[in-house]
C-alpha positions in Angstrom: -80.4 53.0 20.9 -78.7 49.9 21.8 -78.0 46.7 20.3 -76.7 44.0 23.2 -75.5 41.3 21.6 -74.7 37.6 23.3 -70.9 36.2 24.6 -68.6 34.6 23.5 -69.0 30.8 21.7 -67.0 28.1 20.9 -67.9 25.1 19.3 -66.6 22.2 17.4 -66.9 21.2 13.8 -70.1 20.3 12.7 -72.0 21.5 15.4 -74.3 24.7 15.1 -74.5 28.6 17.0 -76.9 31.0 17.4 -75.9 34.4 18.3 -78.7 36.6 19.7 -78.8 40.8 19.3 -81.2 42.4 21.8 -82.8 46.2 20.6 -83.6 48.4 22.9 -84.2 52.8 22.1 -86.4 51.9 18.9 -89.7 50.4 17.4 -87.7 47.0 16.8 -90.0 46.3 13.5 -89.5 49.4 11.5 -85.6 48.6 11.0 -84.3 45.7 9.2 -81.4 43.4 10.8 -78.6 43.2 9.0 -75.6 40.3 9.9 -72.2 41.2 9.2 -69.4 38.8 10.2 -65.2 39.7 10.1 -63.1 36.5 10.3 -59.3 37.6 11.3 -57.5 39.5 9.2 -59.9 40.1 6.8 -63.1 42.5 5.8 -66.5 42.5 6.6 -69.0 39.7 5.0 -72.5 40.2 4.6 -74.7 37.1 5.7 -78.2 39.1 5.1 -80.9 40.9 6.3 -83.9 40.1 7.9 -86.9 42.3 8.3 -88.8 42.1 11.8 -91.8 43.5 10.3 -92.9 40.8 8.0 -90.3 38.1 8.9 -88.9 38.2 5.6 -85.0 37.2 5.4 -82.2 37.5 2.4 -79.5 35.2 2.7 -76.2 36.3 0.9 -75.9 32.9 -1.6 -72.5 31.9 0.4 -74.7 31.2 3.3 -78.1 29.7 1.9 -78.8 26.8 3.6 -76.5 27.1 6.6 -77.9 30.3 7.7 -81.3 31.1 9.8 -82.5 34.7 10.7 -85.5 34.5 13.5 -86.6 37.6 15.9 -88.6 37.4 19.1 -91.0 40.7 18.6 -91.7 40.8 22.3 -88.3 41.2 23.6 -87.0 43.1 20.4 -84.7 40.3 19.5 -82.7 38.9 16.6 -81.3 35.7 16.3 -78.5 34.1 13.6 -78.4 30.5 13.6 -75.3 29.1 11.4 -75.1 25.2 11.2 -72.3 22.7 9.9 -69.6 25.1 11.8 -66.3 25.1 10.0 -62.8 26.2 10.9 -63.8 29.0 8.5 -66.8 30.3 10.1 -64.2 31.8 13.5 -65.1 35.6 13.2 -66.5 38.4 15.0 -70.1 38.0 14.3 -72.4 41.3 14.3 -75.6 42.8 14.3 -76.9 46.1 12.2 -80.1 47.6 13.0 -80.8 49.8 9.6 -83.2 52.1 7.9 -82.6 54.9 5.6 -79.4 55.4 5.9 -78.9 55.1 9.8 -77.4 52.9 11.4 -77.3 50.9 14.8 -74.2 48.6 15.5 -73.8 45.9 18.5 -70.5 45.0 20.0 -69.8 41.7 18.3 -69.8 38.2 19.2 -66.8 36.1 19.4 -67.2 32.6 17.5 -64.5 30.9 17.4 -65.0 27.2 15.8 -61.8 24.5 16.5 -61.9 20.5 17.5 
């Protein structure tokens, strides 16, 4: 199983990223997509899940309304897409393939947001 995720972005204030996560090892739609981020210094934050089955996303209440989970089902992909990019959104930005109890973890992508 593998989880590839995309490299590294920068972007300025305002503007928006989407960070893709690439399955490969699995049925992509009988595991849910969980995003986690990790700003520096500090602990992991969940942004939600998103199941590739049905299409169906959670979005942790920090994030609703910045925050858009998609998936391409014919290239077993995942997409994040945050908008109005602040200072505070600079973390390590991952990807969790889950289902009862096992778990699948990409690499990270960098996203660092400065003027």
């Amino acid at each position: 199983v593998q989880l590839v995720q995309s490299g590294v972005e920068l972007r300025n204030p305002g503007t928006s990223v989407k960070v893709s996560c690439k399955a490969s090892g699995y049925t992509f739609t009988s595991y849910y997509i969980e995003w986690v981020r990790q700003a520096p210094g500090q602990g992991l934050e969940w942004m939600g899940s998103f199941d590739p089955g049905d299409g169906v996303s959670k979005y942790a209440q920090k994030f609703q309304g910045r925050v858009t989970f998609t998936a391409d089902t014919s290239t077993s992909t995942a997409y994040v897409e945050l908008s109005s990019l602040r200072s505070e959104d600079t973390a390590m930005y991952y990807c969790n393939a889950q289902r009862g109890g096992v778990n699948y973890w990409g690499k990270g992508t960098p996203v660092t947001v400065s003027s």
